[in-house]
C-alpha positions as CSV (number, residue, x, y, z in Angstrom):
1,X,131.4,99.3,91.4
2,X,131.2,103.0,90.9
3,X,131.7,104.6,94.5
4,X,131.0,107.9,93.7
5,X,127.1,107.4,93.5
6,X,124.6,105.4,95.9
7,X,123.3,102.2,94.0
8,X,120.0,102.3,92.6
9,X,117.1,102.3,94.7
10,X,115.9,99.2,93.0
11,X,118.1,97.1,95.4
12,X,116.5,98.5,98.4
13,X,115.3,96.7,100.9
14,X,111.7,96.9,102.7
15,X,111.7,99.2,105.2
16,X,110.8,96.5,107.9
17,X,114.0,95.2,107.8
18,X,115.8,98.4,107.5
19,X,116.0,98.3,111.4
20,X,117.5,94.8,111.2
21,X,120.7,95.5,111.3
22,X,122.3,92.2,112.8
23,X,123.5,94.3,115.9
24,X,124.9,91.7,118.1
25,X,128.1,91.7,115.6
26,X,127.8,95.4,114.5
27,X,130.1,96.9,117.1
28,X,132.8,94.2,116.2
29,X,132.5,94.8,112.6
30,X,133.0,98.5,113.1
31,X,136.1,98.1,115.6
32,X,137.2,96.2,112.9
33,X,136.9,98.4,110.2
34,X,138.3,101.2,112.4
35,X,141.6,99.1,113.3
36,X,142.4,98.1,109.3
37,X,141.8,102.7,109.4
38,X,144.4,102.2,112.2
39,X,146.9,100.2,110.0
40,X,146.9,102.1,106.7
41,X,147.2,105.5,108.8
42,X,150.0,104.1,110.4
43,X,151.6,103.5,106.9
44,X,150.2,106.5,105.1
45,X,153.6,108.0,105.0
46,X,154.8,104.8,103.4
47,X,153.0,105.7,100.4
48,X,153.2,107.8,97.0
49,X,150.2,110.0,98.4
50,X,151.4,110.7,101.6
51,X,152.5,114.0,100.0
52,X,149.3,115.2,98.9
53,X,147.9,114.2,102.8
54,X,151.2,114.7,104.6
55,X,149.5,118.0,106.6
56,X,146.9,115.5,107.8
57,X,147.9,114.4,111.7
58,X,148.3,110.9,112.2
59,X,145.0,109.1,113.3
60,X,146.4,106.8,115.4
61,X,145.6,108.5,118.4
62,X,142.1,108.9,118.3
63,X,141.5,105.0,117.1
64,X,143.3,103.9,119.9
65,X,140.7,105.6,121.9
66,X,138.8,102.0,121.5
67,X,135.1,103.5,121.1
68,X,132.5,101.3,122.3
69,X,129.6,103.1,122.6
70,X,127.9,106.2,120.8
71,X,129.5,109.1,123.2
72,X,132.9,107.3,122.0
73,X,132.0,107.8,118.5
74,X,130.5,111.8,119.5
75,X,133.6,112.4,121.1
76,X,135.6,111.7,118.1
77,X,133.7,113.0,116.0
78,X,134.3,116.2,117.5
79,X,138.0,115.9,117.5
80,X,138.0,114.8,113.7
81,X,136.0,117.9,112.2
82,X,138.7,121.1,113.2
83,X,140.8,118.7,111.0
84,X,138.6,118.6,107.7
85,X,140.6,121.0,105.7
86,X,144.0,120.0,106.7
87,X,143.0,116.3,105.1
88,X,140.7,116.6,102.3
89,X,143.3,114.2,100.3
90,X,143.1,111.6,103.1
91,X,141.0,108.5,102.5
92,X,141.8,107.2,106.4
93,X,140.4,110.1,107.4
94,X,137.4,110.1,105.9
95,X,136.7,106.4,106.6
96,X,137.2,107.3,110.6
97,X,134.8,110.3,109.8
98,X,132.4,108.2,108.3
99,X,132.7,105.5,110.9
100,X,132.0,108.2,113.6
101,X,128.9,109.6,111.7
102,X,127.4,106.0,111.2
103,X,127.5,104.9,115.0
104,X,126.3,108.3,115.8
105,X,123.4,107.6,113.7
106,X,123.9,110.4,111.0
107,X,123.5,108.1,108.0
108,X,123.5,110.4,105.1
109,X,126.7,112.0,106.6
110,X,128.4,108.8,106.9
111,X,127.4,108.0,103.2
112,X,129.2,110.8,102.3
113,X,132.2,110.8,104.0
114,X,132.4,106.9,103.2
115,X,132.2,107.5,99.5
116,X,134.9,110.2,99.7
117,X,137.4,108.0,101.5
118,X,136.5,105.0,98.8
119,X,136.8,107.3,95.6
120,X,140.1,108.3,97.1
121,X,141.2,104.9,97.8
122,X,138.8,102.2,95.9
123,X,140.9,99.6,98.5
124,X,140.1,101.0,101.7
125,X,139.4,98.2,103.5
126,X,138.0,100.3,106.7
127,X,136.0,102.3,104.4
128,X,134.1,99.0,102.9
129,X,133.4,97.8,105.8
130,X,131.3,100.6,107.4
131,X,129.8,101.3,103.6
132,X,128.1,97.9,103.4
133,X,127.0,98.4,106.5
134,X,125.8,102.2,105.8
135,X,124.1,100.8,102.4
136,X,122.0,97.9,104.4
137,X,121.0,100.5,106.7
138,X,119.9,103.2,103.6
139,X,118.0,100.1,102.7
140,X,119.8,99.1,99.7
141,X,119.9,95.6,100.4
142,X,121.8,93.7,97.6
143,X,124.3,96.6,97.4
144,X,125.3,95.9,100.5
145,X,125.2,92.1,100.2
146,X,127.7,93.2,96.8
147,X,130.0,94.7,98.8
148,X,130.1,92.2,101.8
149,X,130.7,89.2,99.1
150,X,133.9,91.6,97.3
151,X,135.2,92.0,101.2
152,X,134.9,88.0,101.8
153,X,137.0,88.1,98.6
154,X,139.8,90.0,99.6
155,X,143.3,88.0,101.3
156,X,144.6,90.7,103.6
157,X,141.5,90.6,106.0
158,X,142.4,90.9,110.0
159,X,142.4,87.8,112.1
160,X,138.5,87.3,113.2
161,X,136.5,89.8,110.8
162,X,135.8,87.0,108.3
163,X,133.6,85.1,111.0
164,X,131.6,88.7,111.4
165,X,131.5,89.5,107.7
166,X,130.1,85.6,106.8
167,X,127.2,85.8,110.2
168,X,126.6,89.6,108.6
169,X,126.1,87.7,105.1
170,X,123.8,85.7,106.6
171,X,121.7,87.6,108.0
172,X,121.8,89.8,105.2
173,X,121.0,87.0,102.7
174,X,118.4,85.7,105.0
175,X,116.0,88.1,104.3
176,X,116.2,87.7,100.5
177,X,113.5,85.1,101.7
178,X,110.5,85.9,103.7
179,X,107.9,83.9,104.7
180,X,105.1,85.3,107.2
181,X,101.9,84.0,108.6
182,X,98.5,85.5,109.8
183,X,95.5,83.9,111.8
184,X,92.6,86.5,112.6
185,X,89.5,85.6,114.7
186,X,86.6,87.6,114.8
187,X,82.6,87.1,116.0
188,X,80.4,89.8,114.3
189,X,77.1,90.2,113.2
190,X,75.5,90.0,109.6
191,X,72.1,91.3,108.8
192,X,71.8,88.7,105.5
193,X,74.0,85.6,106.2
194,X,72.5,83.8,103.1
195,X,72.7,86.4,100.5
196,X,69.1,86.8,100.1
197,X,66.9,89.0,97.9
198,X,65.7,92.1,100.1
199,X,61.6,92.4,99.1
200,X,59.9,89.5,100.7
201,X,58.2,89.3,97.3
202,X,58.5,89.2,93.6
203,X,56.7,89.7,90.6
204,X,55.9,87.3,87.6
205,X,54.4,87.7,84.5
206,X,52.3,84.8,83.8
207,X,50.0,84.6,80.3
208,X,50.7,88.2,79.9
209,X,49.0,89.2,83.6
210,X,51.7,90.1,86.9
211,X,51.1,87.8,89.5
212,X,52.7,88.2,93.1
213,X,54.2,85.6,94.8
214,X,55.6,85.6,98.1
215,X,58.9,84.2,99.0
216,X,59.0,81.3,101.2
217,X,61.0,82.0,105.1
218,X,63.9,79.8,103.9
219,X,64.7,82.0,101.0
220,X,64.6,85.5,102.8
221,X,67.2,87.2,104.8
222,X,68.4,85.4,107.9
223,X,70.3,87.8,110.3
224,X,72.5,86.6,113.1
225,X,75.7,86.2,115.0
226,X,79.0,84.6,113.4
227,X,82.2,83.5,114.0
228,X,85.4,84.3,111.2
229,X,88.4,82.3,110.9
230,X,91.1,83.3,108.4
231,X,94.8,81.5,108.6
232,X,97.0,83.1,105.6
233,X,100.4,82.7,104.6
234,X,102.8,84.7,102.6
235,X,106.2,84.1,101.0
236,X,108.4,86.4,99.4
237,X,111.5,86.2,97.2
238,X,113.7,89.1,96.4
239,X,116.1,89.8,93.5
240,X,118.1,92.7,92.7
241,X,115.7,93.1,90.1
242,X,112.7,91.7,90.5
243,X,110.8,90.0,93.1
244,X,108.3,86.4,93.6
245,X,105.2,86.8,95.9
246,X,102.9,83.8,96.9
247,X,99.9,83.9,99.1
248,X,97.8,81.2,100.2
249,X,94.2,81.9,102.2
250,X,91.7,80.0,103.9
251,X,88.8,81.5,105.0
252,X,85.5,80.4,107.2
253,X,82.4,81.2,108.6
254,X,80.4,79.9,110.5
255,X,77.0,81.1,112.6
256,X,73.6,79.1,113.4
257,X,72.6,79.3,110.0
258,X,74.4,76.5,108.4
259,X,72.9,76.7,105.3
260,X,74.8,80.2,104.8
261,X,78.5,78.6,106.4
262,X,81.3,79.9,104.0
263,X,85.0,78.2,103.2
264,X,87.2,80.1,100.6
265,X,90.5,79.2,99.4
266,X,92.7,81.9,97.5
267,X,96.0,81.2,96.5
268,X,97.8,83.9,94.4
269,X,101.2,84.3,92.6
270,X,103.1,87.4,91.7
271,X,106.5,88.2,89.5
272,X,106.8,91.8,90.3
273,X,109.2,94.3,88.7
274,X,109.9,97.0,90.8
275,X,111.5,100.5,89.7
276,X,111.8,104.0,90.6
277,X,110.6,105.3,87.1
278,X,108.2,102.3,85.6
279,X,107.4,99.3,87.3
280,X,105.0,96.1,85.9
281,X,103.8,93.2,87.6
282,X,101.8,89.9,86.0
283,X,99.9,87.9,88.3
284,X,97.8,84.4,88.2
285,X,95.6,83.1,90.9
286,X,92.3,80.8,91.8
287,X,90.0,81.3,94.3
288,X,87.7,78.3,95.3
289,X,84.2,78.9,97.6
290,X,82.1,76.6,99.2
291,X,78.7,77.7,100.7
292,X,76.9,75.4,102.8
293,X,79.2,72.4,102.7
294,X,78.8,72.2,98.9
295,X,81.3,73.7,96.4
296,X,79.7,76.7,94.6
297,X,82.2,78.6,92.4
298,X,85.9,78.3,90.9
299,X,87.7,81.1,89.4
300,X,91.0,81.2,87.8
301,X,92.7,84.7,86.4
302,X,95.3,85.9,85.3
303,X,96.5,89.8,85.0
304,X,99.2,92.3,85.1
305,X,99.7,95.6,86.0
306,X,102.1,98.6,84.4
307,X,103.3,101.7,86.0
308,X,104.7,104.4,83.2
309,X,107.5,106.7,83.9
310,X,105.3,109.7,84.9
311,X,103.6,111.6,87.4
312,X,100.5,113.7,88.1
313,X,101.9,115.4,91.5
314,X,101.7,113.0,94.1
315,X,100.1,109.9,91.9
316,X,101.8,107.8,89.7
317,X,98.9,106.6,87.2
318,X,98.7,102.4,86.1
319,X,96.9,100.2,83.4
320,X,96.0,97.2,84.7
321,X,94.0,93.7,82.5
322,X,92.8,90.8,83.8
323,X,91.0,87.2,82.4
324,X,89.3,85.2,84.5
325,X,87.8,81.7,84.1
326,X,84.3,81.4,86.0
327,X,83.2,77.7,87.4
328,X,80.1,77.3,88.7
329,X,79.5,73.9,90.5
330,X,76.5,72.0,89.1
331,X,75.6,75.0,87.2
332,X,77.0,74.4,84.3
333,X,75.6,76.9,82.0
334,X,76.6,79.6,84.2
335,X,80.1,78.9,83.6
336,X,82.0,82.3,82.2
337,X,84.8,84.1,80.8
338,X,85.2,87.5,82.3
339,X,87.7,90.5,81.2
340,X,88.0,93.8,82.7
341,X,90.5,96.3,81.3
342,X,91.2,99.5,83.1
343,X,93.1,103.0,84.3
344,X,94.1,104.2,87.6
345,X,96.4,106.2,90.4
346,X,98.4,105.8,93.4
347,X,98.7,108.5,94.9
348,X,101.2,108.7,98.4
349,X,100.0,111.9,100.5
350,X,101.9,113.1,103.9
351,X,99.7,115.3,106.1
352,X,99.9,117.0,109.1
353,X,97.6,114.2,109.9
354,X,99.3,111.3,108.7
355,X,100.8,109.6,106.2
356,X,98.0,108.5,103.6
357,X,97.9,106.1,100.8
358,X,95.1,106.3,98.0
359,X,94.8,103.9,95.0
360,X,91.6,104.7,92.6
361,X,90.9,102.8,89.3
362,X,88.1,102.5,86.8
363,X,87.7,99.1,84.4
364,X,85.6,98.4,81.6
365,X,83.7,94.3,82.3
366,X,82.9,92.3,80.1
367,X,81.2,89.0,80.4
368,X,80.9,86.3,78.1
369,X,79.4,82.3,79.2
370,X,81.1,79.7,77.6
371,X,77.7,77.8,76.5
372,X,74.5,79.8,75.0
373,X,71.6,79.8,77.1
374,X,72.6,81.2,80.3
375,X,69.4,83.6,81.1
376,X,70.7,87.2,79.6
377,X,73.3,86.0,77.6
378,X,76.9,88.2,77.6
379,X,76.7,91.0,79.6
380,X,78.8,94.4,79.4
381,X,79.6,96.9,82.5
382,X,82.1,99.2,84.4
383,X,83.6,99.4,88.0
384,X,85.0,102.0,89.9
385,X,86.9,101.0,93.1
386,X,88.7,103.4,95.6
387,X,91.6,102.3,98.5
388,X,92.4,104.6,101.0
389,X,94.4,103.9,103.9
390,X,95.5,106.4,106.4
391,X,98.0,105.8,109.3
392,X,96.9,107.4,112.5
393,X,98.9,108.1,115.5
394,X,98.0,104.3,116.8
395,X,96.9,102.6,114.3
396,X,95.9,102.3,110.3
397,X,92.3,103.4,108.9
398,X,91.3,101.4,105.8
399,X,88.4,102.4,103.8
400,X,87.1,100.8,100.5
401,X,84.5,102.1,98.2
402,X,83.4,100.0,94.9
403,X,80.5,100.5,92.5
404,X,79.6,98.4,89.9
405,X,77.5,98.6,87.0
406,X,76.1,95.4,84.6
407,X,73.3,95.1,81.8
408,X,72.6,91.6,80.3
409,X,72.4,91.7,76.2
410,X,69.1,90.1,76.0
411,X,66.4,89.2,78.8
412,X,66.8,87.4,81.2
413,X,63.7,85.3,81.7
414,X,60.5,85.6,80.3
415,X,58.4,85.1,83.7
416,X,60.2,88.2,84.9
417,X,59.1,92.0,83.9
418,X,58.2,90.4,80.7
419,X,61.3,89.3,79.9
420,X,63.2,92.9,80.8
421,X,67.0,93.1,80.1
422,X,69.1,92.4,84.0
423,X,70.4,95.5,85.1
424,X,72.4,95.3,88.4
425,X,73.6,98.0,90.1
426,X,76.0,97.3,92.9
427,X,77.7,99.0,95.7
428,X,79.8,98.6,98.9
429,X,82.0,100.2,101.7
430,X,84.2,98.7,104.1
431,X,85.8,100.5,107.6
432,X,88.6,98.9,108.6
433,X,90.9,99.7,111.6
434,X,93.8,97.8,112.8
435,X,95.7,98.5,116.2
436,X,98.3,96.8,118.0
437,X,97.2,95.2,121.1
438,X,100.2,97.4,123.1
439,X,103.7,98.7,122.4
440,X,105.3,95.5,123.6
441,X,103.3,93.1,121.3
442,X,103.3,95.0,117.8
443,X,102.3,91.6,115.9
444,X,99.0,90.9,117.8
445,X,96.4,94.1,116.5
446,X,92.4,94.5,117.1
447,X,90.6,94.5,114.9
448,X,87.1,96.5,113.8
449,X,85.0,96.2,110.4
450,X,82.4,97.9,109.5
451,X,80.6,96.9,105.7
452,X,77.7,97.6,103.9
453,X,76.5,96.2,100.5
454,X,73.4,97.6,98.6
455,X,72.7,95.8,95.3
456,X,69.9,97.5,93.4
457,X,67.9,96.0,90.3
458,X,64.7,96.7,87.8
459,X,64.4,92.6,88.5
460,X,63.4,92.4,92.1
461,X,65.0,88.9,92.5
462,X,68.6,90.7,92.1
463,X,67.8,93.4,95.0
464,X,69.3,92.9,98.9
465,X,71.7,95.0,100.6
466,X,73.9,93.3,103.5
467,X,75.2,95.1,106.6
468,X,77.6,93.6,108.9
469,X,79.7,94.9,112.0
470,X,82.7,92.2,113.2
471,X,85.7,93.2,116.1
472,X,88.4,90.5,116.7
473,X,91.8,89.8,117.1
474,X,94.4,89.5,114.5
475,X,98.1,88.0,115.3
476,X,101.0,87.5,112.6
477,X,103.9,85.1,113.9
């Protein structure tokens, strides 16, 4: 591999590992790599190149110092720098010098001065050692794993650094594969637990006259307490050049109103193609809901996602599709294909107040049931939904903003507004924020939500608005 440049950002690992840095065997790995330094400086004048180095001191000396801990590595540090001119054509020195920067924690230093001793000798034992692990920490996960398996290779490694290199493989190789899991619990309080229309009335056109009818109790609003359970788990599979994401959900809730208890399943899968210039995604899923104790709705979809090579500032736009299969329990006619098509940015902003993350997209819906005679036929609309999430000095502000637009193709029932055309106007925000419980327990966060939903129609059946305020606890293990 070429040693003059960094690899690729596409091997990089996620920064939550990037602190991992198997450290119970990182000291021995370095000695390690500073003693094979020892060895070939010992011999330097043994070799053809010698000449070009021979003003450089011998090294000896200062590796023999045995460094153990970071004012070891200062220390000679500061003895090896009034030497940088005198061996500019030595790759032992720079391997020490690099070994000193990356136990000092100067990483981008140590890059360097690694890189310069492996140009100079490609061999350098020393030097590969402390690069792998300088690459692992940069984040550039599978280069380092590269260079671990080409040092695992080699025949002429010291007595006792195999052992480190295979436990640092492991590690290493060990979060290729992650699997995580999330149970939240949370009590709130829901103004409309059973979805209902808002007027306590509707309107009917009977023989060509409006009559009023009044809604019977059962079918209005019904406000209360709750309780919501959600257990999720996660698995991820990463490649050089690609990656595999699975999630599985389950989701309940349950209050006094049984009629209005939910249960949702949501299982999702992912083959994502990350990149520094373009990146795509395709995705598939099903979602499963059942509302009462009876199933209610099925969807299936399927969908992908592209990222060009461009920029607009701070956003990178995206084009996203997705098809969806619609199910509706007992409902046959209801049953649907739906396609939405659309445009978008992700924009990554750092503030004086925080790093910030916004994602904004608009789609084009379209609507189609699979039999005729589902009351207003196809129907056509558009959808604008906004992400922002905001990392605050203890904890992460998520807000969400959607608005959605639909208009049936013919009317939707005769006995309503004399057979109007369904127009649905729909729109939401949610306030999320998520903070860790204390510095000691980072995986266990409270939680607070805050949502409101306000669906507005010219067919009073399709009008109700739903406010709900929930605080909890949320633990990943």
């Amino acid at each position: 591999m070429p040693f003059s440049a960094l690899p690729n950002n596409k091997n990089a690992a996620p920064s939550s590992f990037r602190q991992r840095a198997g450290a119970g065997s990182v000291l021995q790995v370095a000695l390690f790599a500073v003693t094979l330094c020892a060895s070939m400086s010992a011999g330097a004048q043994d070799r053809p190149d010698a000449l070009v180095a021979q003003t450089c001191p011998d090294l000896s000396p200062l590796i023999q110092q045995n460094p153990q801990i970071s004012e070891d590595w200062m220390r000679i540090q500061g003895q090896l720098e009034p030497l940088l001119s005198r061996c500019l054509q030595s790759t032992e020195y720079f391997a020490l010098r690099g070994a000193a920067q990356l136990n000092t924690g100067r990483l981008d230093r140590a890059l360097e001065s690694l890189e310069r001793a492996l140009l100079l000798n490609p061999d350098n034992g020393g030097a590969q050692v402390d690069y792998a692990q300088a690459l692992y920490l940069q984040g550039q996960l599978f280069s380092a794993i590269d260079l671990n398996r080409q040092l695992l290779a080699r025949n002429d490694l010291p007595p006792g650094l195999q052992p480190l290199l295979q436990d640092r493989e492991r590690v290493w190789r060990g979060m290729t594969r992650q699997t995580s899991v999330q149970a939240d619990m949370l009590v709130g309080y829901d103004n409309n637990l059973n979805g209902a229309p808002e007027p306590g009335q509707i309107t009917l056109t009977l023989s060509g006259e409006p009559v009023v009818l009044p809604l019977n109790p059962e079918f209005r609003p019904q406000s209360g307490p709750y309780l919501n359970l959600r257990v999720g788990g996660r698995y991820r599979q990463l490649a050089p050049e690609h990656q595999h994401n699975v999630l599985v959900e389950l989701r309940g809730r349950v209050s006094e109103d049984q009629a209005s208890d939910l249960l949702q399943l949501d299982t999702r899968y992912a083959f994502i193609k990350p990149g520094n210039e373009r990146s795509w995604q395709v995705s598939t899923g099903m979602s499963h809901l059942l509302f009462g104790g009876s199933p209610l709705y099925t969807a299936t979809e399927a969908g992908g996602r592209y990222m060009p090579d461009a920029r607009l500032g701070a956003c990178r736009p995206q084009v996203s599709a997705t098809a969806q299969y619609q199910l509706f329990h007992g409902q046959s006619r209801l049953n649907a294909f739906e396609s939405r098509a659309g445009v978008g940015l992700t924009c990554a902003l750092s503030t004086s107040l925080g790093a910030q993350q916004v994602v904004a997209d608009i789609s084009a819906l379209n609507n189609s049931p699979v039999r005729s005679g589902r009351p207003g036929g196809s129907r056509q609309g558009w959808q604008l939904n906004v992400d922002w999430q905001w990392q605050l000095p203890r904890g992460v502000l998520l807000t969400q903003v959607n608005h959605t637009e639909t208009a049936d193709k013919r009317g939707y029932s005769a006995i309503l507004a004399d057979g109007a055309r369904r127009d649905i106007k729909r729109s939401y925000v949610l306030f999320q924020y998520r903070q860790p419980l204390s510095r000691t327990r980072p995986d266990t966060s409270l939680l607070f939500n805050v949502y409101h939903q306000k669906q507005r129609s010219n067919l009073e059946l399709f009008r109700s608005s739903d406010s709900t305020v929930e605080i909890g606890i949320s633990h990943r293990f």
